[in-house]
VEXPABA-835228 format. One record per residue (C-alpha): x, y negated, z negated; residue in one letter; residue number from 1. Coordinates in steps of 0.05 Angstrom, whole numbers, always signed. Each point is the difference from the previous one (the first is absolute). Layout:
! VEXPABA-835228
NODE|x|y|z|rest|nr
NODE|X|Y|Z|A|NUM;
...
! end
This chain:
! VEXPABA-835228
NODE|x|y|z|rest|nr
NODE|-30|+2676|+413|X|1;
NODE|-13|+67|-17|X|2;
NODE|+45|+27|-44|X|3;
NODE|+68|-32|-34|X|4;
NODE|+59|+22|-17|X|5;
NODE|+14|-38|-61|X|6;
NODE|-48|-57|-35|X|7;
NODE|+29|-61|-41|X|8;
NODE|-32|-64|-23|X|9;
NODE|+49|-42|+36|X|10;
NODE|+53|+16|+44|X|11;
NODE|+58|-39|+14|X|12;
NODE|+48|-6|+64|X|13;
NODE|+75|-13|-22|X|14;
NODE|+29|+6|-63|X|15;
NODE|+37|-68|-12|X|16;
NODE|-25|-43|-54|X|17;
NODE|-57|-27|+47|X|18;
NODE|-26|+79|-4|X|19;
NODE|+25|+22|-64|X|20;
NODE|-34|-70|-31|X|21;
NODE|-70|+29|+37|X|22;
NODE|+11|+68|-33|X|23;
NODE|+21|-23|-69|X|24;
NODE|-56|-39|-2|X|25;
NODE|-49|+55|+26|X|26;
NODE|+26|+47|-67|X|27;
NODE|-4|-65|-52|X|28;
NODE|-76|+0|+23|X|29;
NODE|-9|+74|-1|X|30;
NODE|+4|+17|+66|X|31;
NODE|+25|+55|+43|X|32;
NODE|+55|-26|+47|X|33;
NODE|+49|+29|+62|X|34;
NODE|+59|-35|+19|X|35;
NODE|+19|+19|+67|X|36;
NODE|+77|-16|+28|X|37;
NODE|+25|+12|+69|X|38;
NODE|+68|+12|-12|X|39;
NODE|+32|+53|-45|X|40;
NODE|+24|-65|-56|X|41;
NODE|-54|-40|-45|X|42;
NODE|+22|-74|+0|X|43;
NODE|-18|-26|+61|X|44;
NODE|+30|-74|+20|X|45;
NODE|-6|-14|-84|X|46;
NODE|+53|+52|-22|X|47;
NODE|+49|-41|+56|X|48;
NODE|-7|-75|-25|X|49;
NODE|+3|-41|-60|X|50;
NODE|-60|+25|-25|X|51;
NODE|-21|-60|-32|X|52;
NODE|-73|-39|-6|X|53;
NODE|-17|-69|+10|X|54;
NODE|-70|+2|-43|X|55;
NODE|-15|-73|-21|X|56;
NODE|-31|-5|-72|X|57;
NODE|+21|+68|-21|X|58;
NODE|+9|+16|-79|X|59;
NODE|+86|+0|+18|X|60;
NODE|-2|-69|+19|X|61;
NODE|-47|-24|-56|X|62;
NODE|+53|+27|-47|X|63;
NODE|+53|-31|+35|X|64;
NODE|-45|-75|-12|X|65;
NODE|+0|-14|+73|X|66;
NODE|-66|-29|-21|X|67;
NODE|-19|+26|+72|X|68;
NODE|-82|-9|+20|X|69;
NODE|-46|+34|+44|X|70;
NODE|-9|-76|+31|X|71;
NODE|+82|-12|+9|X|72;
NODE|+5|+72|+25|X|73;
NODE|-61|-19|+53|X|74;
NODE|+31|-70|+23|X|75;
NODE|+63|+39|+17|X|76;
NODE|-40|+54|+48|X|77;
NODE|-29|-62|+27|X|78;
NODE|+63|-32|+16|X|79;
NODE|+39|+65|+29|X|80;
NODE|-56|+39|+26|X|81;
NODE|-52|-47|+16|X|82;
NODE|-67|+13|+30|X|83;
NODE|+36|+62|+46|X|84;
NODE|-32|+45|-60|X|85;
NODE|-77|-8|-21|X|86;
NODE|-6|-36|-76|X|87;
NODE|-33|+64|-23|X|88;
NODE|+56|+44|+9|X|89;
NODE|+51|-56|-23|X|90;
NODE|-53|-2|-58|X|91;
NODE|+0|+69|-17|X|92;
NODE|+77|+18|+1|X|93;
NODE|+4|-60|-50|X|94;
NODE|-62|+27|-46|X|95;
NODE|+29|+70|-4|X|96;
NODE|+65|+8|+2|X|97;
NODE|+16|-13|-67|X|98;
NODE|-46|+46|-17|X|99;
NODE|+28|+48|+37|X|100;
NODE|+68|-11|-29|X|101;
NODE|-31|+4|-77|X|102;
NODE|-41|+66|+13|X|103;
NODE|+69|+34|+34|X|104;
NODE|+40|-26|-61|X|105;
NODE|-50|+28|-45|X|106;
NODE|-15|+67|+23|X|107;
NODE|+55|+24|+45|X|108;
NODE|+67|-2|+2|X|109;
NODE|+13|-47|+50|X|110;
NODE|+37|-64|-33|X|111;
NODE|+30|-69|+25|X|112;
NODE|+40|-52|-31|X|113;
NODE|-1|-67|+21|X|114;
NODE|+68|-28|+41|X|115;
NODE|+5|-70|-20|X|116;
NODE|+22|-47|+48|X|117;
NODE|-13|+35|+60|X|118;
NODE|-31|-54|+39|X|119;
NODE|-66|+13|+35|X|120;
NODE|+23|-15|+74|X|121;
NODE|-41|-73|+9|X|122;
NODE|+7|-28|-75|X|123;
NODE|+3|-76|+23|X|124;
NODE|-73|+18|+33|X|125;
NODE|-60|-28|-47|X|126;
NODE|-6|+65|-38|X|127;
NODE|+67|+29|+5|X|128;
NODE|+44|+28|-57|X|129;
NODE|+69|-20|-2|X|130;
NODE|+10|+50|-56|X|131;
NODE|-39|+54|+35|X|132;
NODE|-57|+45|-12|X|133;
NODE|+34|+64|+23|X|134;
NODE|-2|+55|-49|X|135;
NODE|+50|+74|+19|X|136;
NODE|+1|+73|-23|X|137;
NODE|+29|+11|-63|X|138;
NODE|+59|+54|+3|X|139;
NODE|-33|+76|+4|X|140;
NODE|+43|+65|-22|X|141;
NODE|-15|+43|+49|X|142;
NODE|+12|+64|-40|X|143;
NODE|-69|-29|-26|X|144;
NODE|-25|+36|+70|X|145;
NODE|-21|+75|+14|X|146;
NODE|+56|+29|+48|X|147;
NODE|-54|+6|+56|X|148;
NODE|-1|-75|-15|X|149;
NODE|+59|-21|-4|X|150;
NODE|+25|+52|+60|X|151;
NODE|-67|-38|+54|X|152;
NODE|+30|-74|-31|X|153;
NODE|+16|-48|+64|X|154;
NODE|+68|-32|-19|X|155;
NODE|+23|-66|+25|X|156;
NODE|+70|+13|+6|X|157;
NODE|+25|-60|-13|X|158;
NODE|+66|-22|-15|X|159;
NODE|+7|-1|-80|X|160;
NODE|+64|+36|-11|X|161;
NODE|-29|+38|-52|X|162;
NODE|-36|-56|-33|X|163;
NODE|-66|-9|-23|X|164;
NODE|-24|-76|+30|X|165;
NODE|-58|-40|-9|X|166;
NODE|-21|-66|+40|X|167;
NODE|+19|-34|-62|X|168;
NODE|+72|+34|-9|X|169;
NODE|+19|-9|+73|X|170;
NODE|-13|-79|+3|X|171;
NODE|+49|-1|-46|X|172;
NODE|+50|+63|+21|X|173;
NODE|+10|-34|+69|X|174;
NODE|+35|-64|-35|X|175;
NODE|+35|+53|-37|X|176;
NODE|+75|-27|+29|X|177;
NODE|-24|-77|-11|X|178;
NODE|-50|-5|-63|X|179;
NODE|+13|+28|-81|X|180;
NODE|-73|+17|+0|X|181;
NODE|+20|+47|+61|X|182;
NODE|+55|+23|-33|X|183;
NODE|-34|+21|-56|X|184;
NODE|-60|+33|+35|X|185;
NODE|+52|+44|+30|X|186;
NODE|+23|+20|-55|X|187;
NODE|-72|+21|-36|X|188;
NODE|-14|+33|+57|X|189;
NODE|+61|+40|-1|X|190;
NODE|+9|+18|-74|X|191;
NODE|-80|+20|+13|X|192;
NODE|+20|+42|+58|X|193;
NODE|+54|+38|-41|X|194;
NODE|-55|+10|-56|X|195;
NODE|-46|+26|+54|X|196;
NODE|+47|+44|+16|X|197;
NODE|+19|+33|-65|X|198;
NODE|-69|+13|-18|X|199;
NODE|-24|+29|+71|X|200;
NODE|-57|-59|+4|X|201;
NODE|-17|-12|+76|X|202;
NODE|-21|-65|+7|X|203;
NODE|-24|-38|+63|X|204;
NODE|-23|-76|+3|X|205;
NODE|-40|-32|+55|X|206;
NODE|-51|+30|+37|X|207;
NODE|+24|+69|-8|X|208;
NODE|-21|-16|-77|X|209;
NODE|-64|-33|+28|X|210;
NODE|-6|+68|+30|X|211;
NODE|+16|+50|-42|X|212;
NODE|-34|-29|-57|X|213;
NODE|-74|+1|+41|X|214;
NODE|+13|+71|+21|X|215;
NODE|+17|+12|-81|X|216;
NODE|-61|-24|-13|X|217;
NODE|-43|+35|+52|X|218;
NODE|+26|+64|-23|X|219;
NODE|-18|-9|-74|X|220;
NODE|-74|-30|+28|X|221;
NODE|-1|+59|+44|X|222;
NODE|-14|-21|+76|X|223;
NODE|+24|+50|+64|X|224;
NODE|+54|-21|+42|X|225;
NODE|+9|+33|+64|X|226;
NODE|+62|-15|+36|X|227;
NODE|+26|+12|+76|X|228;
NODE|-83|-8|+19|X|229;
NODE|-6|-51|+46|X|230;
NODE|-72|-33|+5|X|231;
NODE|-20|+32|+67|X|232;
NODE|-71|-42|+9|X|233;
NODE|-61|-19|-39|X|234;
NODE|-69|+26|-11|X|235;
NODE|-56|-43|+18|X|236;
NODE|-72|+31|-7|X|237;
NODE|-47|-60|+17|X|238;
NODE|+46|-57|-7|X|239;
NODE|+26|+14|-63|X|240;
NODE|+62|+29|-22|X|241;
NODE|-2|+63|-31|X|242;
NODE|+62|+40|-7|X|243;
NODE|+66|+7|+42|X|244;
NODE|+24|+59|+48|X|245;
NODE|+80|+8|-33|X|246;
NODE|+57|+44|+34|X|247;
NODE|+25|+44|-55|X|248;
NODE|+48|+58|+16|X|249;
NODE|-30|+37|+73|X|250;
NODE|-68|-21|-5|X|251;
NODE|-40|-55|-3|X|252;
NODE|-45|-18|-65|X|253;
NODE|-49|-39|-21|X|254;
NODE|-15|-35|-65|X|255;
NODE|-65|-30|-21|X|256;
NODE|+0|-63|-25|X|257;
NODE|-61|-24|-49|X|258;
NODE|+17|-64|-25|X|259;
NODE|+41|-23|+61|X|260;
NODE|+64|+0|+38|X|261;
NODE|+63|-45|-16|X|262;
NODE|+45|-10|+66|X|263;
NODE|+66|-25|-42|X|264;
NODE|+55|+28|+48|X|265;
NODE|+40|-59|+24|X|266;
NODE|+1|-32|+67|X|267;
NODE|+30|+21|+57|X|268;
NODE|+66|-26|+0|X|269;
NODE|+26|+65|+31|X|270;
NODE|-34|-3|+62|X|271;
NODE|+34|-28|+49|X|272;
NODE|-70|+11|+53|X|273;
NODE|-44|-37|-46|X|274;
NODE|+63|-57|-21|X|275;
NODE|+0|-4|+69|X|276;
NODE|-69|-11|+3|X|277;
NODE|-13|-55|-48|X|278;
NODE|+65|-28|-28|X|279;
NODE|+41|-52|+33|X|280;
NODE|+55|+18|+53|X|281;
NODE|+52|+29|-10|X|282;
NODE|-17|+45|-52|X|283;
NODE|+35|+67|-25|X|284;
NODE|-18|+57|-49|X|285;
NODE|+60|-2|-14|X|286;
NODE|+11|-61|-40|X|287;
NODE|-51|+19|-47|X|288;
NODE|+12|+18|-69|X|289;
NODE|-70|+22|-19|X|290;
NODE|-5|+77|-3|X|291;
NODE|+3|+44|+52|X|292;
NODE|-68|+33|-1|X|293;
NODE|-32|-67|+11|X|294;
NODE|-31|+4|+74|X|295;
NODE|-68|-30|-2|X|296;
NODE|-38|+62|-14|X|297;
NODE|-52|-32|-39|X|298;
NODE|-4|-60|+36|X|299;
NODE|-16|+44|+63|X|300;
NODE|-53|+43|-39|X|301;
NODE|-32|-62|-32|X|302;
NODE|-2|-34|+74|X|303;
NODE|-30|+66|+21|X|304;
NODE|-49|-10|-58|X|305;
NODE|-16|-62|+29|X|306;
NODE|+36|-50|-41|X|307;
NODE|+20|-71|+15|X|308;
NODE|+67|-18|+4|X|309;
NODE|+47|-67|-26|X|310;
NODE|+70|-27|-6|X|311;
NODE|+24|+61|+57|X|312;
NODE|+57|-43|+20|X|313;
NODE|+32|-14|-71|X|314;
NODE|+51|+31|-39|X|315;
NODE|+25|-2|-64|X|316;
NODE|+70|-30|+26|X|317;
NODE|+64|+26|-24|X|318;
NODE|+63|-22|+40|X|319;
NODE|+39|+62|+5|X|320;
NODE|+78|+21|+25|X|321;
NODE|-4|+74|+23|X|322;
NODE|+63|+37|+6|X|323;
NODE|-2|+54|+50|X|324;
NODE|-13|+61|-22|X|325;
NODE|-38|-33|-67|X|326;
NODE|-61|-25|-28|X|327;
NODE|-10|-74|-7|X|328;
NODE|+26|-41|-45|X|329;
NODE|-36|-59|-23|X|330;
NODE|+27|-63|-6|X|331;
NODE|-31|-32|-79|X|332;
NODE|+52|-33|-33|X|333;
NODE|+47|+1|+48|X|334;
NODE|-32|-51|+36|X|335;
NODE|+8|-34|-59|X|336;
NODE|+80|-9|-14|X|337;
NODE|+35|-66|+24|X|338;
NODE|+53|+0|+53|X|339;
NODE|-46|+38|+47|X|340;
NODE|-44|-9|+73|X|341;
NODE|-46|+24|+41|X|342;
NODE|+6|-23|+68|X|343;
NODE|-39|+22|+73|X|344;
NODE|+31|+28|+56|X|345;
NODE|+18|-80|+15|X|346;
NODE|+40|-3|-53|X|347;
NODE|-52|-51|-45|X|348;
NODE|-34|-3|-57|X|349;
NODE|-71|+6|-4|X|350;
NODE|-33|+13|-59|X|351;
NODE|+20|-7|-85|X|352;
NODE|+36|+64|-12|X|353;
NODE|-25|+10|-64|X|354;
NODE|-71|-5|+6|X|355;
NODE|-48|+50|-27|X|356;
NODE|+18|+64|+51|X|357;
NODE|-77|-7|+34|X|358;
NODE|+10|-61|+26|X|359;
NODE|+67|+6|+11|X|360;
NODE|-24|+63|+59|X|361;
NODE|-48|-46|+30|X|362;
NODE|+51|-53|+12|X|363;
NODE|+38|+48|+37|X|364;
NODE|-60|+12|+45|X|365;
NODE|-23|-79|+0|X|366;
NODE|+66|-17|+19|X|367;
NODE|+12|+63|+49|X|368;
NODE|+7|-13|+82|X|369;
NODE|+46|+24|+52|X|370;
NODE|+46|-68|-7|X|371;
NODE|+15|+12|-70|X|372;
NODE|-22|+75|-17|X|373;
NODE|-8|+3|-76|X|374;
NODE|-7|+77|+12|X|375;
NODE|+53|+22|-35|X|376;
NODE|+23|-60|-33|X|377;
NODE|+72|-3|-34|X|378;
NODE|+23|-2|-72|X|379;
NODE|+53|-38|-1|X|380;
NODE|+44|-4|-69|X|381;
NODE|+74|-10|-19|X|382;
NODE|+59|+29|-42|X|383;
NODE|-29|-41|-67|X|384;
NODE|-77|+18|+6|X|385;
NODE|+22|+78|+10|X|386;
NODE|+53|-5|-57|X|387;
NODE|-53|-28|-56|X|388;
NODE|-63|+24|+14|X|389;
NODE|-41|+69|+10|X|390;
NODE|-16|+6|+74|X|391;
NODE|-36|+55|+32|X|392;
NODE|+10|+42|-62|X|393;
NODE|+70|-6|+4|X|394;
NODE|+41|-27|-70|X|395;
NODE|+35|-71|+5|X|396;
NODE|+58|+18|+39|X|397;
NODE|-8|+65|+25|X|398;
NODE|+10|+14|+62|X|399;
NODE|-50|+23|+55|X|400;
NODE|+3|+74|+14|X|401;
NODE|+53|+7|+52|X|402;
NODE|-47|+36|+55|X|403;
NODE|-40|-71|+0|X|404;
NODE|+50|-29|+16|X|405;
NODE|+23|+59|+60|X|406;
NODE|-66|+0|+30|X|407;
NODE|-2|-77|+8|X|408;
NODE|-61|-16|-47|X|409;
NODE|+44|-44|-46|X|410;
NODE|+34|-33|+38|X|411;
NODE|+71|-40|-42|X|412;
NODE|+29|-55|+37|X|413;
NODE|+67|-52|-32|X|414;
NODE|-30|-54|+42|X|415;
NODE|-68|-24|+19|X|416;
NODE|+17|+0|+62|X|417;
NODE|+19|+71|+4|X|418;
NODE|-65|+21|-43|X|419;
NODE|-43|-40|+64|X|420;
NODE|+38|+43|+51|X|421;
NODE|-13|+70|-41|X|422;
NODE|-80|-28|-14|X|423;
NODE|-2|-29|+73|X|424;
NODE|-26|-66|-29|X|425;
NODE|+19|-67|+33|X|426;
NODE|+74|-12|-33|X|427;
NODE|-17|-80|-5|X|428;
NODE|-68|+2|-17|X|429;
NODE|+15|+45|-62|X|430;
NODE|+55|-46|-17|X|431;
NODE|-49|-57|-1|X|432;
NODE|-53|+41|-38|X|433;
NODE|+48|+25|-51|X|434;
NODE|+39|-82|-9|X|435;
NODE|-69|-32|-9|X|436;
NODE|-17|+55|-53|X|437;
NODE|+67|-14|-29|X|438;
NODE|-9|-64|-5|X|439;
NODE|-82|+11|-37|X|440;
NODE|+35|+41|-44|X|441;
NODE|+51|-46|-28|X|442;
NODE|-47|-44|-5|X|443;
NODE|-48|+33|-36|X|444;
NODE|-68|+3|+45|X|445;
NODE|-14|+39|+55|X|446;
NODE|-29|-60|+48|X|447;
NODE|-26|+42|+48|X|448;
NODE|-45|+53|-34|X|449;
NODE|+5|-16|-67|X|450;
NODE|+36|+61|-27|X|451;
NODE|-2|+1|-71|X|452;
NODE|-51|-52|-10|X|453;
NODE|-47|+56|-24|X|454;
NODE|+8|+27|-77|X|455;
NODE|-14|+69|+40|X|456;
NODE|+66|-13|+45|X|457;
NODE|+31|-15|-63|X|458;
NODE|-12|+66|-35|X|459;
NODE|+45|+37|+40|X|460;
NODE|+59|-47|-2|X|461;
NODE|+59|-21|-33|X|462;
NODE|-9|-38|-60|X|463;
NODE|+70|-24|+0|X|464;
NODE|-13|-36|+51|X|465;
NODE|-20|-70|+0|X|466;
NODE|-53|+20|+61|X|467;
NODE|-5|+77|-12|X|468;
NODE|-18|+22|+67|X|469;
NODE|+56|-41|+36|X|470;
NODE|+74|+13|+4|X|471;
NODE|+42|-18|+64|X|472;
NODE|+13|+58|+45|X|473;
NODE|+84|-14|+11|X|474;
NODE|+39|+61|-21|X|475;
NODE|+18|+62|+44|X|476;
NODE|-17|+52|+22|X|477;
NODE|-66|-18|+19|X|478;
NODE|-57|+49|+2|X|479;
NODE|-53|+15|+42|X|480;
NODE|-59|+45|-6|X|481;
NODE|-62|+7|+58|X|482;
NODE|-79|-14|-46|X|483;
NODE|-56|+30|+24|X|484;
NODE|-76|-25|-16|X|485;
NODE|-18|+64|-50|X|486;
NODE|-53|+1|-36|X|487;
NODE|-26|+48|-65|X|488;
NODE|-68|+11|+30|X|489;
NODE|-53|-26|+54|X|490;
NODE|-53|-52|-34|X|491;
NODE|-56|+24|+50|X|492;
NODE|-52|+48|-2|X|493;
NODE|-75|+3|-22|X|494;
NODE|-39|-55|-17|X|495;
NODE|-22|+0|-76|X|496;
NODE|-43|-28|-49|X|497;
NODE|+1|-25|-68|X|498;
NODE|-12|+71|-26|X|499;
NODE|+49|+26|+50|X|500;
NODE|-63|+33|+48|X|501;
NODE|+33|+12|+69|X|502;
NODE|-44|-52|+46|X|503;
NODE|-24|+2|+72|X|504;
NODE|+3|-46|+41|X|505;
NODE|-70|-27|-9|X|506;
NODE|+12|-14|-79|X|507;
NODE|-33|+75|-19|X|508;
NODE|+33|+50|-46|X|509;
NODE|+14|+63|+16|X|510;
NODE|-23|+39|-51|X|511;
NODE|+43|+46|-32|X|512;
NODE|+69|-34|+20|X|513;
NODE|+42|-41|-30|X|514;
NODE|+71|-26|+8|X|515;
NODE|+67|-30|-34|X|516;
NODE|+67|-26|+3|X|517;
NODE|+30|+2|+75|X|518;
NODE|-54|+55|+14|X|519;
NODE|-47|-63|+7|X|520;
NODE|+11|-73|+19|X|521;
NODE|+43|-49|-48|X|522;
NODE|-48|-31|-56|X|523;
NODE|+63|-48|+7|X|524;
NODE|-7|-14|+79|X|525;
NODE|+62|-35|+39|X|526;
NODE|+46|-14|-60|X|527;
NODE|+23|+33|-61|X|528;
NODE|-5|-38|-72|X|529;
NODE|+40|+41|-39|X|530;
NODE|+53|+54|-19|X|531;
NODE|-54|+61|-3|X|532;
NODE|-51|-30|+40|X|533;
NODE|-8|+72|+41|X|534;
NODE|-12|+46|-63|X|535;
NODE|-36|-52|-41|X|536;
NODE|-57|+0|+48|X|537;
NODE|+16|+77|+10|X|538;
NODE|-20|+16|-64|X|539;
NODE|-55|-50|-21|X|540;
NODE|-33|+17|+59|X|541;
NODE|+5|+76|-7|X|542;
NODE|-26|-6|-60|X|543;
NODE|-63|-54|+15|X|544;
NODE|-19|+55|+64|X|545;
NODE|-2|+58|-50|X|546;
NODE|-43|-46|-59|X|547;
NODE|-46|-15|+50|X|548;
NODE|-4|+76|+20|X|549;
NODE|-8|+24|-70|X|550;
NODE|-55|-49|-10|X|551;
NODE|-33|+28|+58|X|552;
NODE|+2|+70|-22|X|553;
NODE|-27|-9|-64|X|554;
NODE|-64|-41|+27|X|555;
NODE|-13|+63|+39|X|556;
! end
């Protein structure tokens, strides 16, 4: 080309922590760096979730004395992931992630603590951590922002009540009617709430921290970041990537690129042509919870750039309830809590309820045909499970917002019978389902899909309880709410390699282009190890795609 309108080092597509990793990284090593974001909020899917990391061998867990290894860490990819994902790029997430981790700790702002406990999702695999190897944000002020900042900030929204929550906190806060320790995690987060208050601190937890403290940093190190500029194509100039073409205000402008473009903009969980296209049926925009800007606009320029594609037809599952009218909300813990069911249009059980949330969505679709449509499936919980335990955001015991129950998404029955008439589920097959759970639950095992066998079902239940995840479901009313298979992002896209170089489909690089985090195709394949096994690769991958960029540049 010509002339450009702008020249960087590196630019980067999407400003969640996949692109804000890339850029951070691109400063630490000297180099210029543009962060360009579709939508008019920085965050992208990252300022919406957890926002934590699943790093194995990283300098948190060493302190902790997990006494975890490069070797353990590699057994357990084996195990989960398999041979879906080529060694080297297993290889390399392990080799440099905790490096990652240590250089961010050491030279931005961007700090994690680990959350002890919170199981990685396989731990009785050869490998697996029953402890965990998750690591989360540690609490930001956000008065530590610029207002421009702090005004562009994607929010979550979620349902705190005023409260600051980690991971950590909330494990506990949901036994908060049943357990002292919940008890008195309520009340440190309260009192710490009322401090927060009195001396104007803003604080946010989560991946809004996650957030907020990477675009701290980036303003301190100094990189651009242009917001509302979708990525309208690539430049190519014999086979190599050179810059991008970038819709900013009217016109159309292009930025030069010398080191190398980062596509780090999500998925496209927001398109319902290309879900349509490559996920499994039925499929809906709608029960997504990634962000909204997420359509597959750099996995259409990449393909256009001539990249190879993988894992099209996976998700990152999250089963969902959707009120009209409401974004998705996605079923964790809930799934979790004892005196509760999912059932299929039959009226049966099909899968352990509290299994980790991915393969909880592709049980709905291994199980899903027009005899027994799991499409939605139903949520099925009584009087005790709704008086003791957090569900769908709401406190132990409060009630569900009236117009829920008006519009006929909750639906409240006295008898089971009467809930199978409202759901239009077979009145004596859900009577069977719900007697032979019953009867599991007082004695203590789930026989049929082993609910609660796993120390990760176990995390989210009732300690109380002799078998934590199991409680008969006996007293009235009886609830009933319609899940969805969500998800919080699509695992397909371009094909990468160790250093994250967007591949064709022969094996070749194409020069100049590089990919990360749901922009590219999961390091972790099918399955999903961990809590934070979406950003973890995210980030360390950002971050090997702009070292090996730097290292080119300075051989020139």
């Amino acid at each position: 080309m010509d002339a450009w309108d702008h020249t960087y080092d590196v630019v980067v597509i999407g400003s969640g922590a996949a692109g804000m990793a890339a850029a951070l990284t691109a400063r630490l090593r000297g180099l210029t760096a543009l962060v360009v974001e579709k939508t008019d909020r920085y965050g992208g899917s990252t300022a919406l979730s957890g926002g934590a990391i699943w790093v194995p061998g990283n300098f948190h867990l060493d302190a902790a004395g997990l006494g975890d290894t490069r070797e353990k860490a590699r057994a357990y990819l084996d195990a989960t992931v398999g041979d879906r994902v080529p060694a080297e790029r297993k290889d390399a997430y392990l080799e440099h992630g905790p490096s990652m981790v240590r250089e961010f700790h050491d030279r931005t702002a961007v700090r994690f603590r680990y959350t002890p406990g919170y199981s990685d999702y396989y731990p009785e695999r050869l490998g697996g951590y029953p402890q965990g190897r998750s690591i989360e944000p540690e609490i930001f002020d956000l008065k530590r922002l610029t207002p421009e900042q702090y005004g562009t900030l994607r929010r979550a929204g979620l349902p705190t009540y005023g409260l600051t929550i980690t991971s950590y906190d909330f494990r506990y806060l949901n036994m908060a009617a049943r357990t002292w320790a919940g008890r008195r995690t309520s009340l440190k987060v309260g009192l710490q709430a009322l401090k927060d208050r009195a001396t104007g601190r803003k604080p946010v937890a989560l991946g809004e921290a996650l957030v907020a403290r990477m675009r701290h940093s980036l303003g301190r190190l100094g990189a651009d970041l242009w917001l509302s500029a979708p990525l309208a194509s690539l430049v190519t100039e014999d086979g190599r990537v050179t810059g991008v073409r970038v819709a900013r205000g009217n016109r159309e402008v292009t930025v030069r690129a010398t080191g190398g473009v980062v596509l780090a903009s999500g998925g496209f969980s927001h398109s319902n042509r290309l879900r349509e296209k490559y996920l499994p049926a039925p499929t809906s925009a709608e029960w997504s919870s990634a962000a909204e800007g997420q359509t597959g606009d750099a996995l259409e320029a990449a393909v256009a750039a001539g990249a190879a594609t993988d894992l099209m037809d996976k998700v990152w599952g999250a089963p969902s309830v959707v009120a009209p009218g409401e974004k998705p909300f996605f079923l964790v813990a809930d799934r979790g809590i004892p005196g509760m069911v999912i059932v299929d249009q039959s009226g049966a059980r099909y899968a352990n309820e509290a299994a980790p949330y991915h393969e909880f969505v592709d049980a709905m679709y291994a199980n899903h045909r027009p005899a027994a449509s799991t499409v939605p499936s139903w949520l099925i919980l009584d009087a005790t499970s709704k008086a003791r335990y957090v569900f769908m955001g709401l406190l132990p015991g409060q009630p569900f917002p009236k117009k829920w129950t008006a519009n006929g998404f909750v639906k409240k029955a006295g008898t089971v019978e009467e809930l199978a008439a409202q759901t239009g589920l077979p009145a004596d097959r859900l009577r069977t389902t719900l007697d032979r759970f019953n009867g599991f639950a007082r004695a203590g095992r789930d026989e049929d899909f082993g609910r609660g066998d796993s120390v990760y079902d176990r995390y989210y239940g009732d300690p109380t309880l002799p078998a934590p995840n199991l409680a008969p479901l006996t007293k009235p009313p009886f609830y009933a709410v319609p899940v969805h298979p969500g998800d919080i992002g699509t695992k397909g896209g371009p094909v990468t390699d160790a250093t994250a170089r967007v591949l064709r489909e022969d094996g070749s690089a194409i020069e100049g282009l590089y990919a990360s985090g749901n922009a590219s195709a999961a390091v972790m394949g099918e399955t999903y190890p961990g809590p934070g096994a979406t950003i973890g690769p995210a980030m360390t991958f950002s971050w090997i795609a702009v070292n090996a960029i730097a290292e080119k540049l300075s051989s020139r």
